[in-house]
C-alpha positions in Angstrom: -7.6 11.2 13.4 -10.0 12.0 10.3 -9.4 9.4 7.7 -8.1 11.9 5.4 -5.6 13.5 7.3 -3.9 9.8 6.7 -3.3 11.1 3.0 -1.5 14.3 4.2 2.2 14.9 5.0 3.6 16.6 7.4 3.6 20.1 5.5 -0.3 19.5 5.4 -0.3 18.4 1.9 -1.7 15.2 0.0 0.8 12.5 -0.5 0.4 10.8 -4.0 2.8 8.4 -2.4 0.6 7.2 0.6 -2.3 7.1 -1.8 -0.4 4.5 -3.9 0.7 2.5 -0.9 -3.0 2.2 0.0 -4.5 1.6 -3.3 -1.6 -1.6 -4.1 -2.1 -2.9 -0.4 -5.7 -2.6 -1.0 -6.2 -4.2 -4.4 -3.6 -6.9 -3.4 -5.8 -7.9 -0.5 -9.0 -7.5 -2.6 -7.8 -9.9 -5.1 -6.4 -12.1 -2.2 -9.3 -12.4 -0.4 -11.9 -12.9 -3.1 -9.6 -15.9 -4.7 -9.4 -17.6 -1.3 -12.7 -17.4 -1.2 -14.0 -18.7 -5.0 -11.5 -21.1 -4.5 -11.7 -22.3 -0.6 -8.2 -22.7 0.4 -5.8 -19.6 0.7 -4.4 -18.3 -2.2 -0.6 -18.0 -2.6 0.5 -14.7 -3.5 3.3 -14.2 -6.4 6.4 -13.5 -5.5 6.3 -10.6 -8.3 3.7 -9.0 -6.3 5.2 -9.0 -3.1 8.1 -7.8 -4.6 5.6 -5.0 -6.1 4.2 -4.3 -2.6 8.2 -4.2 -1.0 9.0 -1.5 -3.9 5.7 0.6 -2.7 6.4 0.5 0.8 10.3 1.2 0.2 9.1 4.7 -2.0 7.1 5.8 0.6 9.3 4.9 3.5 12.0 6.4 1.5 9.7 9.5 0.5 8.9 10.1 4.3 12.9 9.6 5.2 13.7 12.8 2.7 10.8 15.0 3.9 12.1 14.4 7.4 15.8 15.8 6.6 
């Protein structure tokens, strides 16, 4: 699998949706990891942004659950 054809649906078009499930998931853990490591114990992460990260992956599995009907 090429690493963009992760970004496509299954019509063969880009999903804005999977893009922003990527980039929160990836700043998240940036943010994560680099505070762990300035501050040499692991960080706790804020409820709020878990709850931000359950809302993105709740679009996009609810974006995939339409396209499928």
């Amino acid at each position: 699998m090429k690493l963009l054809e992760f970004f496509k649906d299954g019509d063969g078009l880009y999903s804005s949706t999977r893009l922003m499930m990527l980039m929160w998931n990836a700043c998240v853990a940036s943010v994560w990891v680099y505070m762990s490591i300035k501050t040499g114990v692991i960080a706790q992460i804020d409820l709020g942004v878990l709850g931000a990260l359950g809302i993105a992956q709740a679009a996009k599995v609810t974006q995939s659950f339409s396209e499928n009907k």
